[in-house]
Backbone and ligand atoms as CSV (ligand in chain L), in Angstrom:
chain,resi,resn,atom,element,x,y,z
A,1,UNK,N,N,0.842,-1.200,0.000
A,1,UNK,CA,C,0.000,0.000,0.000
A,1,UNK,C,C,0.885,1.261,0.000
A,2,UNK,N,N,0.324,2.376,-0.821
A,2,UNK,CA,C,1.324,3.535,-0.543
A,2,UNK,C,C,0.887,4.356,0.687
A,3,UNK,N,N,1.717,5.476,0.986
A,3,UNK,CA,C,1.215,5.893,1.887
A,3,UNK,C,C,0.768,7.276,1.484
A,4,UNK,N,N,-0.007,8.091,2.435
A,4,UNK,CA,C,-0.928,9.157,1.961
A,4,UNK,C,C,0.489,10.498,1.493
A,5,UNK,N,N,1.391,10.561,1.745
A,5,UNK,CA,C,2.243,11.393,0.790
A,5,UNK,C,C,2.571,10.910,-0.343
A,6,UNK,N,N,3.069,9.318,-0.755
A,6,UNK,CA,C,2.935,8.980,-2.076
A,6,UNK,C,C,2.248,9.492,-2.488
A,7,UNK,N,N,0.739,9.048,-2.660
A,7,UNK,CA,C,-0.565,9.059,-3.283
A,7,UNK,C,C,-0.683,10.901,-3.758
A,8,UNK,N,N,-0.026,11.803,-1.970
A,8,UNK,CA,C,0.006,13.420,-2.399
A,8,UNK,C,C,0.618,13.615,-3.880
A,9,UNK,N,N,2.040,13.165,-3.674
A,9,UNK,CA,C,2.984,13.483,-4.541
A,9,UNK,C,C,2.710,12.822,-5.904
A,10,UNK,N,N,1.505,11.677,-6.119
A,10,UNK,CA,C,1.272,11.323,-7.287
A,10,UNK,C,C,0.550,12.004,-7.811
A,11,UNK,N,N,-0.400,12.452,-7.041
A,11,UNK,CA,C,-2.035,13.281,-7.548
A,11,UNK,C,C,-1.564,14.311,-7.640
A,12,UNK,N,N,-0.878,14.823,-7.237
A,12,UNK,CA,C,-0.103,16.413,-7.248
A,12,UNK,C,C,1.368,16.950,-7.062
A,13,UNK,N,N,1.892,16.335,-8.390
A,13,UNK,CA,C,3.268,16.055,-8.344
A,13,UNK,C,C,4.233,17.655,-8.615
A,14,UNK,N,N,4.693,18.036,-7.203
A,14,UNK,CA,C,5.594,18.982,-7.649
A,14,UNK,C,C,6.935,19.661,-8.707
A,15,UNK,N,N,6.790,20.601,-9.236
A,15,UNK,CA,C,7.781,21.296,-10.302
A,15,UNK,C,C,8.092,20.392,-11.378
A,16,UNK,N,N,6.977,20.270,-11.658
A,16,UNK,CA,C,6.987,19.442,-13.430
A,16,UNK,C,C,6.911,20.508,-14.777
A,17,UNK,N,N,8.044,19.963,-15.539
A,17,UNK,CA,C,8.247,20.673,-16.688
A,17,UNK,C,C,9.751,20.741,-16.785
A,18,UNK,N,N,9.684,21.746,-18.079
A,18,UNK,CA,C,11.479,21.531,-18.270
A,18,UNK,C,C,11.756,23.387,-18.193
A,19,UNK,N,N,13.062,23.453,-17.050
A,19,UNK,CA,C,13.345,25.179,-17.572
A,19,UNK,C,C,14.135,25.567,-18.900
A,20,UNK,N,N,13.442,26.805,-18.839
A,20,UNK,CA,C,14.091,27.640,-19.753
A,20,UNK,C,C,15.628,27.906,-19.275
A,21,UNK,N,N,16.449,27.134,-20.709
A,21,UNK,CA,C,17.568,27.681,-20.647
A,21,UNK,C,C,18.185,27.047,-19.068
A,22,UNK,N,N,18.277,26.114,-18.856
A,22,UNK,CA,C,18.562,25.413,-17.669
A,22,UNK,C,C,20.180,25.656,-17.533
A,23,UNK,N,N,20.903,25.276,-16.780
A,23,UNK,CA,C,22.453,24.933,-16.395
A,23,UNK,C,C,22.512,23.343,-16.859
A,24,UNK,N,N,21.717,22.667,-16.628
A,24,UNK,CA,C,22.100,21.160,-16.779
A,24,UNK,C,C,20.865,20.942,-17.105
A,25,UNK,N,N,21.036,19.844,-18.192
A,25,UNK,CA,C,19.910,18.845,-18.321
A,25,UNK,C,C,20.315,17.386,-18.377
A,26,UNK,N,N,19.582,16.413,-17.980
A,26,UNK,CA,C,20.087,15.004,-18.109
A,26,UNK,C,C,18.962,14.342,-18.383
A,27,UNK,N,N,19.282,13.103,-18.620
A,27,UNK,CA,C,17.802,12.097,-19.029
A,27,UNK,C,C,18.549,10.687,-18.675
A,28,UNK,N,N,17.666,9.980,-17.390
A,28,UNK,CA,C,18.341,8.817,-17.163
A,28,UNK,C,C,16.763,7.988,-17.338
A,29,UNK,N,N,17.324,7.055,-17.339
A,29,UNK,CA,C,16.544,5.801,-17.663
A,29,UNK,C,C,16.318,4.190,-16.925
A,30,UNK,N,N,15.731,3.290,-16.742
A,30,UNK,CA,C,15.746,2.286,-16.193
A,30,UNK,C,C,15.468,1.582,-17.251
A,31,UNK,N,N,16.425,0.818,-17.324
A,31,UNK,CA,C,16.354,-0.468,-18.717
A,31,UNK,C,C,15.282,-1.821,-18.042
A,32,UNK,N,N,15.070,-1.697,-16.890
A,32,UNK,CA,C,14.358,-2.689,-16.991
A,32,UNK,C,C,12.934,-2.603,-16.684
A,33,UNK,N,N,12.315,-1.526,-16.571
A,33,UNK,CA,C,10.764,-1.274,-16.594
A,33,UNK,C,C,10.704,-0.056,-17.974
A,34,UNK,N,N,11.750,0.248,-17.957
A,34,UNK,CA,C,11.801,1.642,-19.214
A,34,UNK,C,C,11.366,2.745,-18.773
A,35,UNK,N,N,10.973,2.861,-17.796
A,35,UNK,CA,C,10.520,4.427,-17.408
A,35,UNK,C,C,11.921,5.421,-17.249
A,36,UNK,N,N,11.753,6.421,-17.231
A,36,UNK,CA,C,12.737,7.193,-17.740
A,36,UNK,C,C,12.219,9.194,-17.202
A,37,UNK,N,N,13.638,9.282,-16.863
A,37,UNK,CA,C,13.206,11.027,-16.678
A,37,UNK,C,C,13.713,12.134,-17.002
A,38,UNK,N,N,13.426,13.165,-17.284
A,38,UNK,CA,C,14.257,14.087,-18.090
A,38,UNK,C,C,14.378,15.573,-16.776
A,39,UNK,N,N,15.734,15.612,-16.220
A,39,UNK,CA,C,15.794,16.585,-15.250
A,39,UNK,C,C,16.797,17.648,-15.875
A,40,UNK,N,N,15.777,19.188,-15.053
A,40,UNK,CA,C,16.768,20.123,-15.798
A,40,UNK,C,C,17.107,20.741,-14.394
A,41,UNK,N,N,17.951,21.290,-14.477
A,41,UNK,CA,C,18.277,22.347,-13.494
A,41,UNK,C,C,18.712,23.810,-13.544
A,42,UNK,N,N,18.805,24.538,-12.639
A,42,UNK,CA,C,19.606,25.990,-12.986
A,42,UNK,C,C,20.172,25.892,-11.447
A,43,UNK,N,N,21.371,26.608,-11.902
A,43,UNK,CA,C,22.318,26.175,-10.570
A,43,UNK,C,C,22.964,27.460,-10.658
A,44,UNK,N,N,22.895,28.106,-9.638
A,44,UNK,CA,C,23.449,29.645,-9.034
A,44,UNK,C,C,24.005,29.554,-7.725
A,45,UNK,N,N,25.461,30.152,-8.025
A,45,UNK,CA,C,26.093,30.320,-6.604
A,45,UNK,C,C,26.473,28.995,-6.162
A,46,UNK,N,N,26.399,27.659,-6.783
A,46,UNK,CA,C,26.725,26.539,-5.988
A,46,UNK,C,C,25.575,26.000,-5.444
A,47,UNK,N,N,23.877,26.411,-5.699
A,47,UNK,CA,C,22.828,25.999,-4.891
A,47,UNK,C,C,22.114,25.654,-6.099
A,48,UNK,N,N,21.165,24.783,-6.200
A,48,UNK,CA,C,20.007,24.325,-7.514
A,48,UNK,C,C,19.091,25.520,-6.431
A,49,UNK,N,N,19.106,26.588,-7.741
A,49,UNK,CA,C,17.852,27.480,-7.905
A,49,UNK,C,C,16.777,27.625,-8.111
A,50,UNK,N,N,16.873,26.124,-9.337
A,50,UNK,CA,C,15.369,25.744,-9.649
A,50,UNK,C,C,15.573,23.967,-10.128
A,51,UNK,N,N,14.422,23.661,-10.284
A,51,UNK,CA,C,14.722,21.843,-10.833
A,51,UNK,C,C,13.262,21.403,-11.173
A,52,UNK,N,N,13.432,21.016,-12.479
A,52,UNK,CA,C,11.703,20.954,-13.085
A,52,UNK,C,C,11.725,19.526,-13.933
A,53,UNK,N,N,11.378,18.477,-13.848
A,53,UNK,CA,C,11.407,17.374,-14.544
A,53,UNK,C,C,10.039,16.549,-15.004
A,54,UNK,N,N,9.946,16.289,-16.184
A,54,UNK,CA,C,9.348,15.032,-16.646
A,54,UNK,C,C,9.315,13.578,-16.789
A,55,UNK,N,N,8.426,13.086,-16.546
A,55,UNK,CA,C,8.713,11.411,-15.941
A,55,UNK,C,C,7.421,10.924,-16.812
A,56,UNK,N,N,8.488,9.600,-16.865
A,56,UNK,CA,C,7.387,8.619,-18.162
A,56,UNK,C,C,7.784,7.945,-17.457
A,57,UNK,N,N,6.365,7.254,-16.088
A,57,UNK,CA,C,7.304,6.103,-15.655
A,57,UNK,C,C,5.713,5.769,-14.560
A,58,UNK,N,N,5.949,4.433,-13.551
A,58,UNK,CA,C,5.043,4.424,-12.767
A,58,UNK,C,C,4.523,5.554,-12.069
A,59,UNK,N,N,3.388,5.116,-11.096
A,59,UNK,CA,C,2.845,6.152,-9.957
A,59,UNK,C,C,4.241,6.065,-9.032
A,60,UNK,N,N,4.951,5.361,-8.373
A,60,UNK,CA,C,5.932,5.483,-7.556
A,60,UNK,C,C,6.970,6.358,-7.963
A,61,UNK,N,N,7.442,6.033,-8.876
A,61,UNK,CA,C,8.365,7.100,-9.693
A,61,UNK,C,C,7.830,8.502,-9.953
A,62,UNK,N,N,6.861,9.056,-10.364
A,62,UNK,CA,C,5.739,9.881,-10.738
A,62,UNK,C,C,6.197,10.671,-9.365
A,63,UNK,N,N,5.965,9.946,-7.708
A,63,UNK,CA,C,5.885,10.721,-6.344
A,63,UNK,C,C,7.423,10.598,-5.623
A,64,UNK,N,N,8.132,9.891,-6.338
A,64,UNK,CA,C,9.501,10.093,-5.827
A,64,UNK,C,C,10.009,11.181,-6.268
A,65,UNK,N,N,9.734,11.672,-8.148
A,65,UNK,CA,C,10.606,12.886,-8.598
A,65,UNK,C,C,9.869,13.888,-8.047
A,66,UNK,N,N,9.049,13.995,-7.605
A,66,UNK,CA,C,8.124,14.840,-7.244
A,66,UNK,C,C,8.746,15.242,-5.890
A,67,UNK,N,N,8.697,14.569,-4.738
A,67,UNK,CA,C,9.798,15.157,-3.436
A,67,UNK,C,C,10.565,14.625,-3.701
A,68,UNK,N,N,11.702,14.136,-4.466
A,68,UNK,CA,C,13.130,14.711,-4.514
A,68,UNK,C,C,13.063,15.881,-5.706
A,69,UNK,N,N,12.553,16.875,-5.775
A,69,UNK,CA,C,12.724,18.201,-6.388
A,69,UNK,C,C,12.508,18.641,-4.911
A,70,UNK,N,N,11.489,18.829,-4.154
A,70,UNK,CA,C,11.114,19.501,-3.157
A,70,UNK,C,C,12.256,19.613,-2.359
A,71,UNK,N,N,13.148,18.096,-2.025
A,71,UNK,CA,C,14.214,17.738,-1.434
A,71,UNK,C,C,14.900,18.729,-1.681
A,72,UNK,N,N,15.545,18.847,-3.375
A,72,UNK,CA,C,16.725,19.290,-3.825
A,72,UNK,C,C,16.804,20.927,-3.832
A,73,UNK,N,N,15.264,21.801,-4.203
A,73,UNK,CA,C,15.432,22.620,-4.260
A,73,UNK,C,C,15.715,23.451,-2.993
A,74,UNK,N,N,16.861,24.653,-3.841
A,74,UNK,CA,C,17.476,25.604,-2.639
A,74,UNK,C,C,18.670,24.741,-2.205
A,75,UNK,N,N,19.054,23.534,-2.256
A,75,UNK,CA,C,19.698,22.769,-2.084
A,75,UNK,C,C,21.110,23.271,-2.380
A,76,UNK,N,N,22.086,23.333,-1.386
A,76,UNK,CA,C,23.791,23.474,-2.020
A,76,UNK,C,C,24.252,21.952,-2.629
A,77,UNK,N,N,24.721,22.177,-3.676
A,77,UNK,CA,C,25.271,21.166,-5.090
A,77,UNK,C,C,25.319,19.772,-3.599
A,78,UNK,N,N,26.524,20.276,-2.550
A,78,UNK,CA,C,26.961,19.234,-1.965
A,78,UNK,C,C,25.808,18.207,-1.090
A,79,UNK,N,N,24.797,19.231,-0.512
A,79,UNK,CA,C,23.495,18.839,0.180
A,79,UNK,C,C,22.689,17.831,-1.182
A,80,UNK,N,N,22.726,18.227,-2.160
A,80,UNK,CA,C,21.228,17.677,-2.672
A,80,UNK,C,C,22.363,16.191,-3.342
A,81,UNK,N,N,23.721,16.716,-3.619
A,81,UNK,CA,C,24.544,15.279,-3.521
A,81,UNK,C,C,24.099,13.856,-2.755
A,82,UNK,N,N,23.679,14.183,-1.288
A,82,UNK,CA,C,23.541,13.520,-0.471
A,82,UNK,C,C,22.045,12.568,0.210
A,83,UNK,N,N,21.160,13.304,-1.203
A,83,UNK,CA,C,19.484,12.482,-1.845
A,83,UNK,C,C,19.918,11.558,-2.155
A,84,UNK,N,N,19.687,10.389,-1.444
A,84,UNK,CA,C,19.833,9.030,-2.400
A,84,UNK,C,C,18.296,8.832,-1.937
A,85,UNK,N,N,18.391,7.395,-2.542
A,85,UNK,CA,C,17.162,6.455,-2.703
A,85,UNK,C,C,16.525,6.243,-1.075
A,86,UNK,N,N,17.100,6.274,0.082
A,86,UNK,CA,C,16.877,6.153,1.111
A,86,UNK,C,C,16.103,7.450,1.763
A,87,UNK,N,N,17.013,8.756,1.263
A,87,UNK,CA,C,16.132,9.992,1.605
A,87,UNK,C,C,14.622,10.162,0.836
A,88,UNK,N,N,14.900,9.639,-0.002
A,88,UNK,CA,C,13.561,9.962,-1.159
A,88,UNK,C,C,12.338,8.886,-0.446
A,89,UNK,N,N,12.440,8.199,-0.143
A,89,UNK,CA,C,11.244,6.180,0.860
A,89,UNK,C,C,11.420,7.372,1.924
A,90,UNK,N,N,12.359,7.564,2.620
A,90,UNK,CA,C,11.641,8.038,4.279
A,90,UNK,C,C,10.728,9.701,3.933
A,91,UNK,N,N,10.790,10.544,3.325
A,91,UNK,CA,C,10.725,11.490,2.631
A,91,UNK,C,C,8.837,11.429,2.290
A,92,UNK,N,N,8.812,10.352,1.787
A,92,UNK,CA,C,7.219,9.920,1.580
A,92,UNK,C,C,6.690,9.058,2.351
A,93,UNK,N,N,7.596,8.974,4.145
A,93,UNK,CA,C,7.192,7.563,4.710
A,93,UNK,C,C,6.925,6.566,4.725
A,94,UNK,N,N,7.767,6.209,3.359
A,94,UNK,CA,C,8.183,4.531,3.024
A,94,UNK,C,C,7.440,4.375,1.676
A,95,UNK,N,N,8.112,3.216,1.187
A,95,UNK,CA,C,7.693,3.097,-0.160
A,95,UNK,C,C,7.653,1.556,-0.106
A,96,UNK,N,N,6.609,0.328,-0.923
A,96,UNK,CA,C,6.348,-0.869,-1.106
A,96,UNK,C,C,7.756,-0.965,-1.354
A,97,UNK,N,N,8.280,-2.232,-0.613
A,97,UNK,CA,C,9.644,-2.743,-1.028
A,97,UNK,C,C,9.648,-3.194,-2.640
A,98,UNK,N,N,8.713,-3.073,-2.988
A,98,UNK,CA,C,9.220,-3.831,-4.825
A,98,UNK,C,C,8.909,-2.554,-5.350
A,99,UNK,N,N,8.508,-1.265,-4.878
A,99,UNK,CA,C,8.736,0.211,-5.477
A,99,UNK,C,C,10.091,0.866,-5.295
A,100,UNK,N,N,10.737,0.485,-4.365
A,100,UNK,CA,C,12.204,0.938,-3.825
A,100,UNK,C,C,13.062,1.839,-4.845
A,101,UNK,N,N,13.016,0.923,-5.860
A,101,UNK,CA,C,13.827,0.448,-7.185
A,101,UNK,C,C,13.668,2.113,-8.183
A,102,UNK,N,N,11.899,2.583,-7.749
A,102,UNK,CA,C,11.563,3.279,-8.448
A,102,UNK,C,C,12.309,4.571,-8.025
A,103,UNK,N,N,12.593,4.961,-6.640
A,103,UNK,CA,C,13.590,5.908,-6.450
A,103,UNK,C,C,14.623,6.321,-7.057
A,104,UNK,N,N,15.165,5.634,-7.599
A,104,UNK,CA,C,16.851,5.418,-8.168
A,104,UNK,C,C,16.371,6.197,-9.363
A,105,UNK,N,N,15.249,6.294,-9.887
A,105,UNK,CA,C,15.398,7.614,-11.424
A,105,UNK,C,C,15.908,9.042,-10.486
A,106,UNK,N,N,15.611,9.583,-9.955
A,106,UNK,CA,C,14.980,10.605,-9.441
A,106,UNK,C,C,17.049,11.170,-8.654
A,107,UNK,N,N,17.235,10.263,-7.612
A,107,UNK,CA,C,18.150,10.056,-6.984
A,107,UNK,C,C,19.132,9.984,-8.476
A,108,UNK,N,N,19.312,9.526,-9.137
A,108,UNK,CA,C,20.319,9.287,-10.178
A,108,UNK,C,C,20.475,9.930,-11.059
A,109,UNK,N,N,19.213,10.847,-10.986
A,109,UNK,CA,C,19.156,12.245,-11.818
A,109,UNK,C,C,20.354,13.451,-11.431
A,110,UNK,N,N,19.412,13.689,-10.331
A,110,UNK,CA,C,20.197,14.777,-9.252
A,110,UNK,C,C,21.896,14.561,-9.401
A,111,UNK,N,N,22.063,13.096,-8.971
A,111,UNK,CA,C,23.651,13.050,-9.050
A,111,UNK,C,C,24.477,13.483,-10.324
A,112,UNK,N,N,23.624,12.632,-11.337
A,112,UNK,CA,C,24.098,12.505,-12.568
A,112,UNK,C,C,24.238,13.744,-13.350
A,113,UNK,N,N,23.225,15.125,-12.817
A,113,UNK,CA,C,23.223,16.433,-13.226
A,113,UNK,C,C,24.435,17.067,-12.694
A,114,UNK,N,N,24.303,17.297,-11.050
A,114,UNK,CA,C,25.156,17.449,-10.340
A,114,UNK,C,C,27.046,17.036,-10.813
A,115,UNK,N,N,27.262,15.604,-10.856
A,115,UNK,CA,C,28.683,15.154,-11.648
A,115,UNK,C,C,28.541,15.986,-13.240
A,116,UNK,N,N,27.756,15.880,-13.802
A,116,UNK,CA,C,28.316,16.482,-15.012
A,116,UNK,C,C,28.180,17.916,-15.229
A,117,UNK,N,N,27.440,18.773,-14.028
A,117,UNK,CA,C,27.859,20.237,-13.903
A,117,UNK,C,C,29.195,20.499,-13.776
A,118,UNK,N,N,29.786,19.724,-12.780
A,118,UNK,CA,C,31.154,20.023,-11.792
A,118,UNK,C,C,32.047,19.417,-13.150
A,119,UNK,N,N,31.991,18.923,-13.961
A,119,UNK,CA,C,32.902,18.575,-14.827
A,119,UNK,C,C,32.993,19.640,-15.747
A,120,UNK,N,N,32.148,20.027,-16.270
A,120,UNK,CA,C,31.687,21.093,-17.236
A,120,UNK,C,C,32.660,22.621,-16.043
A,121,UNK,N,N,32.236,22.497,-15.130
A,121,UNK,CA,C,32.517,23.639,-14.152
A,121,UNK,C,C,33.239,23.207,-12.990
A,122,UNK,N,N,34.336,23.079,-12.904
A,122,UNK,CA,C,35.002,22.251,-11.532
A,122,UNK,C,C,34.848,23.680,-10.852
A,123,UNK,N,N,34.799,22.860,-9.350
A,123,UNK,CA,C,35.078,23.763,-8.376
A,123,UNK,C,C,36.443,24.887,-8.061
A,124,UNK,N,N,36.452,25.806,-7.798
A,124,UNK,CA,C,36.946,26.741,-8.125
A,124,UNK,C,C,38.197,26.458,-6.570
A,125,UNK,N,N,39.654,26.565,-6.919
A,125,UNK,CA,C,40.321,25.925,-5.160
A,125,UNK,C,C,40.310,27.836,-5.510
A,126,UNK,N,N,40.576,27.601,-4.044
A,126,UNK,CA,C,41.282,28.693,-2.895
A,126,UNK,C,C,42.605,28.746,-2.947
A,127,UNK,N,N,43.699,29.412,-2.878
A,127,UNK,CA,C,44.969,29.811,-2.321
A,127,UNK,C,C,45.523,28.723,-1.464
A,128,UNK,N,N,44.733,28.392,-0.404
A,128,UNK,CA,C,44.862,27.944,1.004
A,128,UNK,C,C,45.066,26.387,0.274
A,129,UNK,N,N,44.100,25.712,-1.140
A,129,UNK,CA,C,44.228,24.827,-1.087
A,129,UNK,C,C,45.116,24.484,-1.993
A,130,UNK,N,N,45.779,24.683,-2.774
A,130,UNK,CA,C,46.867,24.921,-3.530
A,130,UNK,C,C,48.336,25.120,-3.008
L,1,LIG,FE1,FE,9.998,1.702,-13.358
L,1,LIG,FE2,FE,8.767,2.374,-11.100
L,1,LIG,S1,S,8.507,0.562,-12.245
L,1,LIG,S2,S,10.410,3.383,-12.081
């Protein structure tokens, strides 16, 4: 059974869509149900400013990307780093163990945006660390 924030986050799934002119976009996928999501971001100052995604995928997936945006946004790069699949189940107060799985779009987004910002843009050292 889901629980009544799933069901929130399905029926009324937060910051859906794609931004204008984003910092990052990514599109990850699950090869073995095929659902799939397309996350954009805009990233200012080192913090996701904004994060708007589309999902072709179950109801579980549907309420995971849904609070992990809520999660991520306002988020510093290193904080929303630290969304995995575990923050996203307690986040909606648990998820059917054979939905688990469905987290990992959402969670693998974020990272996967996140690593290929910092590549595109490495972090900038200090004096001190040099
Ligand atoms: Fe594919 Fe849920 S069954 S993400």
């Amino acid at each position: 059974m889901y629980t009544e924030k799933v069901m929130d986050h399905f029926n009324n799934p937060r910051n859906v869509g794609i931004i204008k002119e984003p910092t990052v976009l990514v599109q990850v996928g699950d090869p073995h149900c095929g659902d799939s999501l397309l996350l954009s971001l805009k990233i200012e100052d080192d913090h996701i400013a904004d994060i708007k995604y589309k999902i072709y995928g179950c109801g579980a997936a549907v309420a995971t990307s849904s609070i992990a945006s809520e999660l991520a946004m306002g988020k510093s790069l290193d904080e929303a780093l630290k969304i995995d699949e575990q923050t996203i189940a307690d986040a909606l107060d648990g998820l059917p163990a054979e939905k688990l799985h469905c987290s990992n779009l959402a969670a693998g987004a974020i990272r996967g945006a996140i690593n290929e910002y910092r590549k595109a843009f490495p972090p900038a050292t200090t004096d001190a660390e040099t």
